[in-house]
C-alpha positions in Angstrom: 65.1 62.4 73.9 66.5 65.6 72.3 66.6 67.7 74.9 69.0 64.7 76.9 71.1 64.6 73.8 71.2 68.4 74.1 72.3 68.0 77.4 74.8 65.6 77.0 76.5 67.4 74.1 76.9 70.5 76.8 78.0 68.7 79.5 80.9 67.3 77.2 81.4 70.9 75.6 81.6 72.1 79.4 83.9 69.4 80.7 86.4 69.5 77.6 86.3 73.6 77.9 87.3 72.9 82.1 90.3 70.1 80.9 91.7 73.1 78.2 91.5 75.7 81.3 93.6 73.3 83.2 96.0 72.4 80.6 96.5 76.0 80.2 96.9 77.0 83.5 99.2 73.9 83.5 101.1 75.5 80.8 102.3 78.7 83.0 99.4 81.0 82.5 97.6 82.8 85.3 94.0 83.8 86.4 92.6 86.7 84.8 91.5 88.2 87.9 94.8 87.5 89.4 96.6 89.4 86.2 93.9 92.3 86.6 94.7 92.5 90.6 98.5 92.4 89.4 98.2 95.3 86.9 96.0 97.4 89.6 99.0 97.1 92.1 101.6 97.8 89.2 99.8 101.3 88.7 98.8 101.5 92.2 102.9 101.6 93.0 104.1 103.6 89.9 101.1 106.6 90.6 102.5 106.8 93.8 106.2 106.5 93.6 106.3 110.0 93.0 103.9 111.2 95.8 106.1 109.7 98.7 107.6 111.7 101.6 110.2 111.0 104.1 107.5 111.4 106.7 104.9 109.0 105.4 106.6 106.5 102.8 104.3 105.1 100.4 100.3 105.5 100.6 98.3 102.7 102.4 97.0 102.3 98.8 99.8 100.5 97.7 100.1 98.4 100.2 96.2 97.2 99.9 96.2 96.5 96.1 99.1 94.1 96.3 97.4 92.2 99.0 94.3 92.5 96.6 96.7 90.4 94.3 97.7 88.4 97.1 94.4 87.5 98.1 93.8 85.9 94.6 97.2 84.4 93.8 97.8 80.5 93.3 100.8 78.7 92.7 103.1 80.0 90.6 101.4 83.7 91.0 102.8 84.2 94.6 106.4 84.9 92.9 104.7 87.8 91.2 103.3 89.0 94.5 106.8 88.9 95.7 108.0 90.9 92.6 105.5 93.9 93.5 106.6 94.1 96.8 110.2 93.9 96.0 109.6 96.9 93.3 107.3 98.6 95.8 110.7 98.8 98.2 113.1 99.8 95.5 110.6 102.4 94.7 110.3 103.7 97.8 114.2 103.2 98.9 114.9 105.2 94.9 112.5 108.2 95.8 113.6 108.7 99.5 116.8 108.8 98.0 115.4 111.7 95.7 113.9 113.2 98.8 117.0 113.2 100.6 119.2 114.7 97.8 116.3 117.4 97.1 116.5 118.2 101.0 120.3 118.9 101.1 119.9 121.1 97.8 117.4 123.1 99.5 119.6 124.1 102.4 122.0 125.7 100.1 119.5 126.9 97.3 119.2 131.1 97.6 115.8 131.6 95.3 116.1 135.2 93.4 112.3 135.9 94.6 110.6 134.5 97.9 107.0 134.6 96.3 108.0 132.4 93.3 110.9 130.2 95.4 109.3 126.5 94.9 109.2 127.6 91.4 113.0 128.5 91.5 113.9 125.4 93.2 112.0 123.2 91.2 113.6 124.4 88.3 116.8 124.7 90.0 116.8 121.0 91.1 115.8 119.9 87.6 118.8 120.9 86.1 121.3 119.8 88.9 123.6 117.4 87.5 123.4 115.2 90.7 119.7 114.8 90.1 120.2 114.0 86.7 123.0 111.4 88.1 120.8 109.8 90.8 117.6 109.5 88.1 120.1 107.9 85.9 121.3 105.7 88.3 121.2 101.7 88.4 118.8 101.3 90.9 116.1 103.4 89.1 117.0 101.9 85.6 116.2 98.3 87.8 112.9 99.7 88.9 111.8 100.9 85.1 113.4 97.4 83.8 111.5 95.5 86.3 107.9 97.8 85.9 108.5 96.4 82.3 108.6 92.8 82.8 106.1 92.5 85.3 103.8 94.2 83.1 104.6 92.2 80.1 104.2 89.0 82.4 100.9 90.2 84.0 99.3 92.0 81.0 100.2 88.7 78.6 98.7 86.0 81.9 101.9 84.1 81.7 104.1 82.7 84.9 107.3 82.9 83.1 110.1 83.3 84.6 110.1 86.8 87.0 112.4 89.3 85.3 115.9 89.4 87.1 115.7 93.3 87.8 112.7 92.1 90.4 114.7 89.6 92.3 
C-alpha cells in the first residue's frame, strides 16, 4: 500500500512540475536547448564576422548553427531565428563594406619596406580616419546593439519582444 501511495505522490509531483513548465513557457520563456542552440549561432556569427572575404562571404559554419537553432525552435522562438539571420546579413553586408574600403586603400598605399608591407598597411589602415568613420558607423553600432539584445533575450530564456536594431 505504500509503495502505491509513493507512487501516487510522484505522479502528482510529476504532473504539477509538467503544468509549471507549461505555464512558463506560456509566460514568454523558451526551451533551453533552443536558448543554447541560439547562443551557439550568436558566437558562431560574431567569431566569424571578422574572418569573411569578398570571395567566400561568411563560413558554412554560420549558416549550419542557425539552422541548428532552427531545427529546435517553437512558437514564439522562430522570430529569434529570424533575428540571427537578419544580424548574420548586416554582418556580412558591414564587413564587405570593410573589405571594400580596405581594397581601395590598398591601391594607393606605398609601404616604406616590401618585406614588412601587410604590417605597414595594417597599421596604416588602422589609423585612417575613413575606417575609423565606417566602424563608427550606424549600421555597425545596429549590429553591436542588436548582438546585445539577442544575447540578453537568449542567455535570460525569455521571448520578449526582438530588439528593434534586429528588425
Amino acid at each position: 500500500m505504500k509503495t502505491a501511495t509513493g507512487i501516487a505522490v510522484l505522479l502528482l509531483l510529476a504532473s504539477g512540475a509538467k503544468a509549471q513548465i507549461q505555464k512558463t513557457k506560456a509566460a514568454g520563456a523558451m526551451s533551453d536547448d533552443f536558448a543554447k542552440a541560439g547562443i551557439k549561432a550568436l558566437r558562431a556569427i560574431q567569431s566569424d564576422g571578422h574572418s569573411i572575404s569578398l570571395e567566400s562571404g561568411m563560413s558554412a559554419k554560420v549558416s549550419d548553427t542557425i539552422d541548428d537553432a532552427d531545427a529546435t525552435a517553437q512558437g514564439k522562438e522562430t522570430a529569434i531565428v529570424s533575428a540571427l539571420r537578419t544580424l548574420q546579413l548586416r554582418q556580412e553586408t558591414n564587413n564587405l563594406s570593410l573589405q571594400a574600403q580596405k581594397a581601395l586603400f590598398e591601391v594607393g598605399f606605398e609601404p616604406k619596406s616590401g618585406v614588412l608591407r601587410d604590417i605597414e598597411l595594417q597599421q596604416a589602415w588602422d589609423k585612417d580616419p575613413e575606417h575609423a568613420a565606417l566602424l563608427n558607423s550606424k549600421d555597425f553600432a545596429r549590429v553591436a546593439t542588436c548582438e546585445t539584445g539577442l544575447e540578453s533575450l537568449l542567455r535570460g530564456r525569455r521571448l520578449g519582444p526582438i530588439p528593434e536594431a534586429c528588425q
